[in-house]
C-alpha positions as CSV (number, residue, x, y, z in Angstrom):
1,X,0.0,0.0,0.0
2,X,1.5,3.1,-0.8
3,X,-0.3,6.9,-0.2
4,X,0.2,10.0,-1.9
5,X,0.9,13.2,0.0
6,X,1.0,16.8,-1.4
7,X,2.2,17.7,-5.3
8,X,3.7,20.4,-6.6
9,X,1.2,21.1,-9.0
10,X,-2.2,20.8,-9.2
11,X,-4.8,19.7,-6.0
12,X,-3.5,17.9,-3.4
13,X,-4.3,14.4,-3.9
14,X,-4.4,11.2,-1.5
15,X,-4.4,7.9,-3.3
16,X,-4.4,4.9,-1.3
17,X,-2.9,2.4,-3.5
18,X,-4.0,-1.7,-2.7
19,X,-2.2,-4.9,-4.3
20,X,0.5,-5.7,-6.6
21,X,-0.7,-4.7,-9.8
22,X,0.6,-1.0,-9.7
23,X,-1.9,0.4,-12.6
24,X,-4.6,-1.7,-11.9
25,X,-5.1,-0.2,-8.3
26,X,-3.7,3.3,-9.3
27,X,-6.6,3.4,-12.2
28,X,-9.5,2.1,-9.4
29,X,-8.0,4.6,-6.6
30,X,-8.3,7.3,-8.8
31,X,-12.0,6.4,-10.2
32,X,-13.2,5.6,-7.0
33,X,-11.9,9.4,-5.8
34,X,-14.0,10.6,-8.2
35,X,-16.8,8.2,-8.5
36,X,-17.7,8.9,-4.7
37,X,-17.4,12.8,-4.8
38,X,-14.0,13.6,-3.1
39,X,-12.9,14.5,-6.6
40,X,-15.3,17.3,-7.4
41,X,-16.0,18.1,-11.5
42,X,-13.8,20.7,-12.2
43,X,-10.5,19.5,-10.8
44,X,-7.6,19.8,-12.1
45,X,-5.6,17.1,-11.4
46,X,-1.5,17.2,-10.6
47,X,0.8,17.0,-13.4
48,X,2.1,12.8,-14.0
49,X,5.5,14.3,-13.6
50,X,5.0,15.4,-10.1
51,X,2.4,12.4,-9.1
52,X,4.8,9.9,-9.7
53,X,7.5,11.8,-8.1
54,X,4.7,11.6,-5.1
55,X,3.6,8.1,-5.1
56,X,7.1,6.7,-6.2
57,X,5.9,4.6,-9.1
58,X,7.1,5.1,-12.9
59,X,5.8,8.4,-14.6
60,X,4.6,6.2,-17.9
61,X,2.2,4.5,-15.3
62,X,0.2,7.6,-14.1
63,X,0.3,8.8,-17.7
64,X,-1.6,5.8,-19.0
65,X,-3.7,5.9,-16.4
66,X,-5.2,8.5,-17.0
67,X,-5.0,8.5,-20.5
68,X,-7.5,5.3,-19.6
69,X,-10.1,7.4,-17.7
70,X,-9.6,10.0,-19.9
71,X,-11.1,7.3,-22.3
72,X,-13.5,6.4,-19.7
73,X,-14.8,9.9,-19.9
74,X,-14.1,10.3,-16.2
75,X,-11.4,12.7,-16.9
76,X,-10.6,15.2,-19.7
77,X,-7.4,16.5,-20.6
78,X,-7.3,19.7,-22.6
79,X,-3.6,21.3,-24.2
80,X,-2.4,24.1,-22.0
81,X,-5.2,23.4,-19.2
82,X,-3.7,20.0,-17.5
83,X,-6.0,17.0,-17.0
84,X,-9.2,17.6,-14.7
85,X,-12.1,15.7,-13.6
86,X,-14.7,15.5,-16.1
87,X,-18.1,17.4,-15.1
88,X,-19.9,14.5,-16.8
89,X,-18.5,12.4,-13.5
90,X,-21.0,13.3,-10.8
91,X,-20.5,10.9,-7.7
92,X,-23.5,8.4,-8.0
93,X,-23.5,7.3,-4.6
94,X,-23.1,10.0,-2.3
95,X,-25.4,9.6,0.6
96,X,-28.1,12.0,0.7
97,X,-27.4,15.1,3.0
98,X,-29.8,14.7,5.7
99,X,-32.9,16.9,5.5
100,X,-32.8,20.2,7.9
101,X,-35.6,21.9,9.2
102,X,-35.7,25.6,7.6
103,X,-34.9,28.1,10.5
104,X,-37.5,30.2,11.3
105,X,-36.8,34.0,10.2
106,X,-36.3,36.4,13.1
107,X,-38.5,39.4,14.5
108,X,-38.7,42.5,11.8
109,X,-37.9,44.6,14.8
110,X,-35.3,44.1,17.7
111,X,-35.5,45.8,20.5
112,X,-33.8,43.2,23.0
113,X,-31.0,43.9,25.0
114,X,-27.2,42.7,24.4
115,X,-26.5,44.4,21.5
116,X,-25.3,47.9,20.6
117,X,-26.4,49.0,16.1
118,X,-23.7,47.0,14.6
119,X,-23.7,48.7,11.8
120,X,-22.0,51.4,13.8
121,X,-18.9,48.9,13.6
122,X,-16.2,51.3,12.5
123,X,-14.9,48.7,9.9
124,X,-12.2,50.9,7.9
125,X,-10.7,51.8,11.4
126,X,-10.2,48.9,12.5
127,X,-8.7,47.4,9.1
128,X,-6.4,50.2,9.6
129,X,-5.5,50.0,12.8
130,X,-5.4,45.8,12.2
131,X,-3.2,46.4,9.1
132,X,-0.9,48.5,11.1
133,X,-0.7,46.0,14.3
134,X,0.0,42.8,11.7
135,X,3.0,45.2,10.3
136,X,4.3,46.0,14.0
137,X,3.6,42.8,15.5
138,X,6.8,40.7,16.7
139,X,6.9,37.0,15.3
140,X,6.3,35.7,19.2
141,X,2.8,37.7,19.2
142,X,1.9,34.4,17.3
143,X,2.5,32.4,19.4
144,X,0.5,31.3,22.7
145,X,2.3,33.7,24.9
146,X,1.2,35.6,28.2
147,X,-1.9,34.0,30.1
148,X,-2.6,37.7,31.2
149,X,-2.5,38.5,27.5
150,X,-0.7,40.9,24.8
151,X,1.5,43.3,27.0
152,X,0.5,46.1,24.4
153,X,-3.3,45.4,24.6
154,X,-3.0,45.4,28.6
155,X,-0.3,48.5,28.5
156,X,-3.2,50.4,26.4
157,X,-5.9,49.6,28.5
158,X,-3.9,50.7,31.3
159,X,-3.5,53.8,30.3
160,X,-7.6,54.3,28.8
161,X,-9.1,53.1,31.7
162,X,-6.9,55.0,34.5
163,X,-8.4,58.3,32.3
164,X,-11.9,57.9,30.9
165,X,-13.3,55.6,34.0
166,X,-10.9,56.3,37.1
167,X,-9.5,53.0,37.5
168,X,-6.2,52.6,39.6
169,X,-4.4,50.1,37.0
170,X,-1.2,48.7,36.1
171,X,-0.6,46.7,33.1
172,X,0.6,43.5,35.2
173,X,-3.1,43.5,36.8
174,X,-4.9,43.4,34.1
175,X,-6.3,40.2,32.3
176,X,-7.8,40.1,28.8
177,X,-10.5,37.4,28.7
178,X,-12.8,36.1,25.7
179,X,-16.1,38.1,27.2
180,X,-17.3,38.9,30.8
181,X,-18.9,35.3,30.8
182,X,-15.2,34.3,30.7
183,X,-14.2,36.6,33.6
184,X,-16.9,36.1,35.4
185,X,-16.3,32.2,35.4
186,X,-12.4,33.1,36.1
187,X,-13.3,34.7,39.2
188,X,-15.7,31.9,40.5
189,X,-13.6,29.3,39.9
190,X,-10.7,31.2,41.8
191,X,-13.1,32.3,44.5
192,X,-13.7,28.7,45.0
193,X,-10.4,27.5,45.3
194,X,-10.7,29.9,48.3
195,X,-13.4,28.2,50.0
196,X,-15.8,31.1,48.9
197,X,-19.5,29.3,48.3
198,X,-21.6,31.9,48.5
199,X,-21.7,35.3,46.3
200,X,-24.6,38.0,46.4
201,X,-26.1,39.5,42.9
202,X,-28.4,42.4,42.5
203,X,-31.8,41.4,42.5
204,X,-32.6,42.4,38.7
205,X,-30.0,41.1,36.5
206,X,-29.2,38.3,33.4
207,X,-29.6,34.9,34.6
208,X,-27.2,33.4,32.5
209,X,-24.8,34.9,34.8
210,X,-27.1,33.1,37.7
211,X,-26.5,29.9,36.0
212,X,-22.9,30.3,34.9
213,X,-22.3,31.0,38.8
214,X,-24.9,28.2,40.3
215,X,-23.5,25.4,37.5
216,X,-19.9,26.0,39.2
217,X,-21.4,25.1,42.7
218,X,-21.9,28.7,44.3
219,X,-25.2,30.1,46.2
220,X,-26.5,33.1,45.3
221,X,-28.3,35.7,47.3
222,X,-30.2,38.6,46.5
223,X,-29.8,42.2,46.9
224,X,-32.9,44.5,46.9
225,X,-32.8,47.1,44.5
226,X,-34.5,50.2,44.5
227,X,-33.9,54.0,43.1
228,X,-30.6,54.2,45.1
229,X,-29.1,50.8,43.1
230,X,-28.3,47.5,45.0
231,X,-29.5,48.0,49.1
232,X,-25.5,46.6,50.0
233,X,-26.6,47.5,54.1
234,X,-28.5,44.0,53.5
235,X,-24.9,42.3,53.1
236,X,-24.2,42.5,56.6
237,X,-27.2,40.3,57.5
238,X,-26.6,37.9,54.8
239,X,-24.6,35.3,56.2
240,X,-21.2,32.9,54.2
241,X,-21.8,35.4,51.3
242,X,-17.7,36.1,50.0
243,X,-18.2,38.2,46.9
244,X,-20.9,40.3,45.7
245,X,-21.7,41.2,42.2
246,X,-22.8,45.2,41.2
247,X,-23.7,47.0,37.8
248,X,-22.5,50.2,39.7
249,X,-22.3,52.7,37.0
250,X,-25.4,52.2,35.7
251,X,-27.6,48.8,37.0
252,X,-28.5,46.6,34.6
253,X,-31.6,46.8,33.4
254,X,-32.7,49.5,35.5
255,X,-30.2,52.0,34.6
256,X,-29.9,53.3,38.4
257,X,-26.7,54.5,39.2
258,X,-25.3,52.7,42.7
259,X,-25.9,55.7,45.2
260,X,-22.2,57.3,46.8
261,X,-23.3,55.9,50.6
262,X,-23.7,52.8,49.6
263,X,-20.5,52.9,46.9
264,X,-18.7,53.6,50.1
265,X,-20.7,50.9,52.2
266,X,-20.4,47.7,50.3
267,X,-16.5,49.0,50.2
268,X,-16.9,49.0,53.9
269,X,-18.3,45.3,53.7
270,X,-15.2,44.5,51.6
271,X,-12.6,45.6,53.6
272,X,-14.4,44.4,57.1
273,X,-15.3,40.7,56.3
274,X,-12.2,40.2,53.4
275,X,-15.1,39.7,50.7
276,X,-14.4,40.9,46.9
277,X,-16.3,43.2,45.0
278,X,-16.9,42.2,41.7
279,X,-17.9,45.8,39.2
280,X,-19.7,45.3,36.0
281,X,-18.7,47.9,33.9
282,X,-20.6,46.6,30.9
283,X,-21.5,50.4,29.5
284,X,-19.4,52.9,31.3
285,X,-18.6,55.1,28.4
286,X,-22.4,56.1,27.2
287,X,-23.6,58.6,29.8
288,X,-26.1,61.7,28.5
289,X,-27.3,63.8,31.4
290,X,-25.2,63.6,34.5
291,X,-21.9,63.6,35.5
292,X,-19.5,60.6,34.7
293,X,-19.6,58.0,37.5
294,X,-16.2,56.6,37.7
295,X,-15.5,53.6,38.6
296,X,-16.2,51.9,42.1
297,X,-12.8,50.1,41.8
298,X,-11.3,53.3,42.3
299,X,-12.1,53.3,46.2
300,X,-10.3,50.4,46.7
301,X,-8.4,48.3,44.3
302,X,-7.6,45.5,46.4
303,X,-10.8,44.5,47.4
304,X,-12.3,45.6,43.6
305,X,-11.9,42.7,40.4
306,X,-13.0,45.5,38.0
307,X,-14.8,43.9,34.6
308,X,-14.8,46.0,30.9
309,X,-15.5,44.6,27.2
310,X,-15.9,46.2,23.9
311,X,-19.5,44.2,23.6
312,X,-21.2,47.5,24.0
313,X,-18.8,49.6,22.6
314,X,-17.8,48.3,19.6
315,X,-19.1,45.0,19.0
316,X,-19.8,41.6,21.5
317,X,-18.6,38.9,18.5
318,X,-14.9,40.4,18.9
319,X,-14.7,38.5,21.9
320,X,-12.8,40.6,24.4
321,X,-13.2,41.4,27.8
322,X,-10.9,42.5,30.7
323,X,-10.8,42.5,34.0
324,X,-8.3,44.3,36.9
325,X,-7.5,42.2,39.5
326,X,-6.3,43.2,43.0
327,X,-2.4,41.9,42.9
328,X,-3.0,39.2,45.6
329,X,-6.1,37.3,42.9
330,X,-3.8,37.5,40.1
331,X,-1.8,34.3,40.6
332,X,-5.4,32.5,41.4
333,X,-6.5,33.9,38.1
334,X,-3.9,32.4,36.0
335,X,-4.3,29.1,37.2
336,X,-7.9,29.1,36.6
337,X,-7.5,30.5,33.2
338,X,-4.8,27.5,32.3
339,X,-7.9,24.9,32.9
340,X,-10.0,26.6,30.3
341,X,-8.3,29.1,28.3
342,X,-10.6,30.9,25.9
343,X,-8.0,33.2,25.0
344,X,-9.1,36.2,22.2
345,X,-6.9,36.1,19.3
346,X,-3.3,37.6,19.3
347,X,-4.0,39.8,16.3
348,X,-7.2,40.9,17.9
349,X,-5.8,42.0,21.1
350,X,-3.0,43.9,19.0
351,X,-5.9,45.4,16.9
352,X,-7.6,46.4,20.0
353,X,-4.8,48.2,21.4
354,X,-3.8,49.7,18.1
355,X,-7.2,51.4,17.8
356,X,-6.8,52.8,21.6
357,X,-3.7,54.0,21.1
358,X,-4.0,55.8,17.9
359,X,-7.4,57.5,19.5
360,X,-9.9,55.7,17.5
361,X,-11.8,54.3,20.3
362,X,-12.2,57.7,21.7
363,X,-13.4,58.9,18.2
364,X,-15.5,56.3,17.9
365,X,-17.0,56.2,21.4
366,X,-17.6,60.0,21.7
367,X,-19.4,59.3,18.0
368,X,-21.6,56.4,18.9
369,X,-22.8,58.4,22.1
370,X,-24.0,61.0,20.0
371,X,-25.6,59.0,17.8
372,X,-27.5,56.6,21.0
373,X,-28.5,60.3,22.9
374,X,-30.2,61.3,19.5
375,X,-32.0,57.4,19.7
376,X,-32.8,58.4,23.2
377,X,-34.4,61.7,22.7
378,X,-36.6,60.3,19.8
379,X,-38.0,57.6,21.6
380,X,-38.7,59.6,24.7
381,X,-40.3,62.4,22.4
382,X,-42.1,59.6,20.4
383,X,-43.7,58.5,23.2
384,X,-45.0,61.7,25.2
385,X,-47.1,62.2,21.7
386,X,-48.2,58.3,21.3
387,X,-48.2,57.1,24.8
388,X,-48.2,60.0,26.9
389,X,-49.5,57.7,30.2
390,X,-46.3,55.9,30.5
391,X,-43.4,56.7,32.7
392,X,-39.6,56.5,31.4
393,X,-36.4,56.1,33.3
394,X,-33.1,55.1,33.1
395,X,-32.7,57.8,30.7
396,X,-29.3,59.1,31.9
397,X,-26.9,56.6,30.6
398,X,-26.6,53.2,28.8
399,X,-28.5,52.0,25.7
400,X,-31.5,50.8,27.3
401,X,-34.7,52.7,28.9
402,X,-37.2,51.2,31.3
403,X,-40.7,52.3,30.0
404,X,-43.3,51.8,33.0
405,X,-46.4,49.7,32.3
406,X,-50.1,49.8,34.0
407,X,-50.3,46.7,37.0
408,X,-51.2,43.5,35.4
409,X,-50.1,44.5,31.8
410,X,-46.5,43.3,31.1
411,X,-47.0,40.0,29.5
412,X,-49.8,41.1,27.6
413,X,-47.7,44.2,26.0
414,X,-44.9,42.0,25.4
415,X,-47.4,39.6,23.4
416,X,-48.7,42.0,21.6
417,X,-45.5,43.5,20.5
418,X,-44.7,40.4,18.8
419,X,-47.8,39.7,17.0
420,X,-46.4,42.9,15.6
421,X,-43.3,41.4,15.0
422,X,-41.3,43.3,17.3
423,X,-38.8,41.7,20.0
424,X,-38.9,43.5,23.6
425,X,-38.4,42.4,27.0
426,X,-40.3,42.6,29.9
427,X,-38.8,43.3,33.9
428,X,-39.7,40.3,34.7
429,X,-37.0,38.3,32.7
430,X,-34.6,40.0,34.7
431,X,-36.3,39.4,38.5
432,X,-34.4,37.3,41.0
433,X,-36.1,36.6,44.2
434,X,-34.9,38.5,47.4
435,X,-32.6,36.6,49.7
436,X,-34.1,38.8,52.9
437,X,-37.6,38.3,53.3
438,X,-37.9,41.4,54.9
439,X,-38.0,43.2,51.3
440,X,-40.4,42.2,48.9
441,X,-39.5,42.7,45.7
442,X,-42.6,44.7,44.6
443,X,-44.3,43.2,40.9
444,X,-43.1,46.1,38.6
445,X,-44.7,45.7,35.1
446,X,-42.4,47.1,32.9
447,X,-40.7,46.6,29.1
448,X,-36.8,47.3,29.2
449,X,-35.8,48.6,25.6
450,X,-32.3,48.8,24.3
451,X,-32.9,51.6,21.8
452,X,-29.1,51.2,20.2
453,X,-29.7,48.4,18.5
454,X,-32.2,48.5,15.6
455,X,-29.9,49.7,12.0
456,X,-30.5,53.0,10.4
457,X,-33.1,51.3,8.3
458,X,-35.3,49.6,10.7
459,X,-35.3,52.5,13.9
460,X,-38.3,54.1,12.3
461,X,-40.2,51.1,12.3
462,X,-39.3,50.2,15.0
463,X,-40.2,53.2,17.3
464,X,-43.6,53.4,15.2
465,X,-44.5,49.8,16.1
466,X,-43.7,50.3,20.0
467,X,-45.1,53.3,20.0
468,X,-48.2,51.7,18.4
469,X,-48.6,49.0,21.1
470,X,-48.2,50.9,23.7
471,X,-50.9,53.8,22.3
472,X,-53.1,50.6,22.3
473,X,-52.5,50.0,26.5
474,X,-52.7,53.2,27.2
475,X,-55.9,54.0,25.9
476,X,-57.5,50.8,27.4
């Protein structure tokens, strides 16, 4: 048996050669390629020169050959165009692909959260800035290298985060992860190797997050939150919890910003009982009306794992995330990451920091916020004329509003919006129950509506078709 490997001209070509009579199994090797599909019509086949100089046999031999299928009309050979596999020479036996059931087309109108408008995706800015980091980058930035990540991504992020959000950063604490799903399950898992169980999240919030914590064995408790942000006082009565879990800047989906008492207070907690902090800031840089709120890692950076991504920003498919980790979790945060390393490309991370560097981020961030405070002001102008009984807040930062609903009304707004064909979410996909049972969470019928994401092309429809549900409960 003898089996071709790659040729110098032509497709690459494995034969598997059976028996002792050299042309006879050359010849059925070479129809059965084709007969069966791996040969597709159309290609050309290597030259006889360099397939015998692949298989080892006698160039005469693969020149007859195929001079015999050529006969065959499995092949043709044309002067000046090589020999190729005849089109004639469909594969008769090719098992049927199996039958998939069509996917069903998605909503006309998407209003859910998660996304920012991708077609804000600065693409000829970053092909610059990646054309320029591929030219720069050193021949080790392909290979696996740091576990924290490209020193020039970190370096950059260093220097953008200590100025636009008030972090207190060094490049040898910060860790570039593939999403804050990534970090987030980083953190557990090193929280657990520290005997930490039990971890206390706001009581509005995404529960894949709930799920990604309880599949890795942890408890969760809840925090009450109300127009203040999280109630953190609460933490002191809750008892094993380690870690707690804040949207500060801007709760998620309420769009609350965490009171400066209880910034200070759930520092407090921190530093009394040794528990981490662990800061979501999933949309620091869009805020409209109020002063920036910087970040809450800022009070305390040993007690603070501070967590950032471009999801918002630029776009969530890039895949990268960050996180700044007090000095004494870094160590712990490395060996978690070697278990499961989802690390974001090389030439992605160099891209990144290319684009911060060169001030394209900033360009681009202080250009999307214009363009999601103009969404903003439409929609809340659009609905005083259309739907003047409902309330709106949240307004201040972010890409999502809460629009208040009547008691009792929630599902059946939500329901209607789709029979419209528009996607929106209602509060209570975001409602955790309340570890104290002191608070009740109180049943808050609301739709949370991430304004940013709908293209150029399908905003107006879309804010005509909420607007048009929501006329409809109103006037009932």
């Amino acid at each position: 048996m003898r089996e071709s490997g790659a040729t110098s001209a032509g497709a690459d070509l494995f034969l598997e050669l059976k028996g002792h009579r050299l042309r006879a199994g050359f010849v059925k090797a070479l129809r059965e390629a084709v007969r069966t599909g791996r040969l597709t019509p159309g290609t050309r086949l290597p030259s006889s020169r360099s397939l015998a100089a692949d298989l080892g046999i006698a160039r005469n031999t693969v020149a007859d050959s195929y001079a015999e299928l050529v006969a065959e009309g499995w092949l043709i050979a044309q002067q000046g165009s090589g020999t190729r596999v005849a089109k004639r020479a469909e594969p008769r036996d090719r098992p049927a692909a199996p039958r998939t059931r069509p996917t069903a087309p998605g909503p006309t109108y998407n209003l859910l959260l998660g996304s920012p408008n991708l077609a804000e995706f600065p693409r000829k800015l970053w092909l610059a800035a990646a054309r320029r980091a591929l030219t720069a980058a050193p021949n080790e930035a392909f290979a696996l290298g740091d576990a924290l990540g490209r020193i020039e991504l970190r370096t950059a992020l260093a220097g953008y985060l200590a100025r636009a959000r008030g972090v207190d950063v060094e490049p040898g604490r910060v860790i570039i992860c593939s999403g804050f799903h990534h970090g987030l399950q980083l953190v557990a898992l090193a929280l657990r190797a520290r005997q930490v169980r039990t971890l206390a999240v706001e009581a509005y919030g995404l529960d894949i997050y709930r799920d990604l914590l309880a599949d890795l064995g942890m408890r969760m408790a809840s925090l009450y939150v109300d127009e203040r942000g999280a109630r953190v006082d609460d933490l002191a009565r809750l008892r094993g919890v380690g870690a707690v879990l804040l949207t500060p800047a801007h709760q998620f989906p309420t769009g609350v910003a965490l009171h400066p008492e209880r910034r200070a207070a759930v520092v407090d907690w921190a530093r009394a009982t040794g528990g981490l902090i662990l800061e979501d800031d999933y949309d620091g840089e869009f805020r409209y009306d109020r002063e920036p709120v910087g970040a809450l890692q800022g009070l305390d950076p040993e007690r603070v794992v501070y967590f950032g991504t471009v999801s918002k920003s630029l776009a969530p498919g890039l895949r990268l995330a960050w996180m700044v980790v007090p000095a004494h979790l870094v160590p712990d945060i490395v060996a978690a990451k070697g278990h499961s390393d989802w690390m974001s490309s090389a030439l992605d991370q160099l891209t990144l920091a290319e684009f911060i560097t060169s001030s394209a981020y900033d360009r681009h961030v202080r250009t999307t916020r214009l363009h999601y405070r103009r969404r903003r002001d439409q929609l809340v102008a659009a609905l005083a004329q259309h739907a003047p009984g409902v309330h709106v807040s949240g307004l201040a930062a972010g890409l999502q509003v809460v629009i208040e609903l009547p008691p009792g009304t929630e599902r059946a707004v939500v329901d209607a919006a789709a029979r419209e064909d528009l996607a929106v979410s209602g509060m209570a996909e975001f409602r955790y129950e309340v570890a104290d049972s002191r608070w009740q969470l109180p049943a808050r019928d609301a739709l949370v509506v991430n304004y940013a994401a709908p293209s150029g092309t399908a905003w107006t429809g879309a804010l005509d078709t909420l607007c048009r549900v929501l006329s409809s409960v109103t006037r009932r």
